[in-house]
N, C-alpha and C positions, 0 to 999 in steps of 0.2 A: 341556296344551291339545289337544283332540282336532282330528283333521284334517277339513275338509270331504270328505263322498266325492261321488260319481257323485251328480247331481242336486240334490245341496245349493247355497246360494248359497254364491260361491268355489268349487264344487267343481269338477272336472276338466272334466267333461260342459260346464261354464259356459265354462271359458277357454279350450277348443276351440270352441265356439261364437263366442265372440267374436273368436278369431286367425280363424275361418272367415268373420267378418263383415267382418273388417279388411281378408282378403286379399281379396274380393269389390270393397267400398268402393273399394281402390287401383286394381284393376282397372278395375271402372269408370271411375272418374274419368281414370285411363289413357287409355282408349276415348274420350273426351274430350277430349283434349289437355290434359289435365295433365300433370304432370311431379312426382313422387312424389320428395320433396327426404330424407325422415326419417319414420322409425315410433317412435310409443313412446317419446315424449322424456320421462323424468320428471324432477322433485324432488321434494323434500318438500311442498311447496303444492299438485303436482296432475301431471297427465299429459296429451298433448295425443298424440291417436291418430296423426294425419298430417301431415305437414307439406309442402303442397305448393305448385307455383308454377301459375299458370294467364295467362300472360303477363306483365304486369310486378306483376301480385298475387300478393302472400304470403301463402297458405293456412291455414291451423290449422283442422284437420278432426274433431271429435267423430263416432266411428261410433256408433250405438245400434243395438241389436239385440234382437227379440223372436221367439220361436218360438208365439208363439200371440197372436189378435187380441182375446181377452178381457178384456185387461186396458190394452187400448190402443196409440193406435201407439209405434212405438217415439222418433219424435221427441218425442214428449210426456215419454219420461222425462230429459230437459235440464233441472234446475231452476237456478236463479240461482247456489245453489252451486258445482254443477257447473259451471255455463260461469264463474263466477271463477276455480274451478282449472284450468280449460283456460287461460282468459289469462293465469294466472300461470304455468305451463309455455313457453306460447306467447312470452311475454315474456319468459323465460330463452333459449329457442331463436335467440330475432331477436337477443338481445343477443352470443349468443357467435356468433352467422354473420352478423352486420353485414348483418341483416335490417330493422335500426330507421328507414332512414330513408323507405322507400318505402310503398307502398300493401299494408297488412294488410284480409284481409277471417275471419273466422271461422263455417264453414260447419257443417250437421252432416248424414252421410250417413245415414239409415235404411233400414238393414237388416229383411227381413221374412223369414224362414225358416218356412216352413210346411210340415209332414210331407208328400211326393208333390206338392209343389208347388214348380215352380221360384222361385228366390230372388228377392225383389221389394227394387228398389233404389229408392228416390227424395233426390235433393239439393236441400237449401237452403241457397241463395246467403247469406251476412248474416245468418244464423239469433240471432247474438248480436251485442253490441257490446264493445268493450274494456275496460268495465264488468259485463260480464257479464251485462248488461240484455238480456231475452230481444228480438228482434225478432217482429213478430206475422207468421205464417205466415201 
């Protein structure tokens, strides 16, 4: 099986991009008053970027990321899929740090990295439900 290189999807260039979107994301949200709990929780159903607190709400944070506006923003790439495997990540997360009983919200930060432009952040609050059901932006 040949290896994804520089530019390819999977390939290097991509998951520097996205640790580069991650680290921005936590940042932010930082700068905010969050409180950055966990990155990168996987299993086998799915992976959930960030896990943060934001007062007595439980976080589960999908970053997306685009380097170029042509093909849209980068929140748009969240399909239904997707945000089921983030709540089933999320849902392993709560269950093993007795996260389950309190208030869960599932947010997604979009990242915009454009060549000579500084990085554009924006957050949505609720962006999905626990179902994985998108909320309408």
């Amino acid at each position: 099986m040949a290896r994804a290189g520089a530019g390819e999807p999977g390939g290097p260039d991509r998951r520097a991009r996205g640790r580069e979107a991650e680290d921005l994301a936590a940042a932010f949200l930082e700068a905010r008053g969050f409180a950055i709990l966990d990155r990168n929780h996987a299993i086998k159903q799915g992976e959930v970027d960030l896990v943060a607190r934001e007062g007595d709400v439980l976080c589960f944070v999908e970053v997306r990321s685009r380097t170029s506006e042509a093909q849209g923003a980068p929140e748009e790439t969240v399909s239904a899929a997707k945000a089921r495997r983030v709540v089933a990540a999320a849902t392993d997360w709560a269950a093993r740090n007795g996260g389950l009983d309190g208030e869960i919200r599932f947010d997604v930060v979009a990242v915009t990295l454009l060549e000579g432009a500084p990085p554009r952040l924006e957050h949505f609050r609720g962006a999905f439900d626990a179902d994985g059901r998108p909320e309408p932006w």
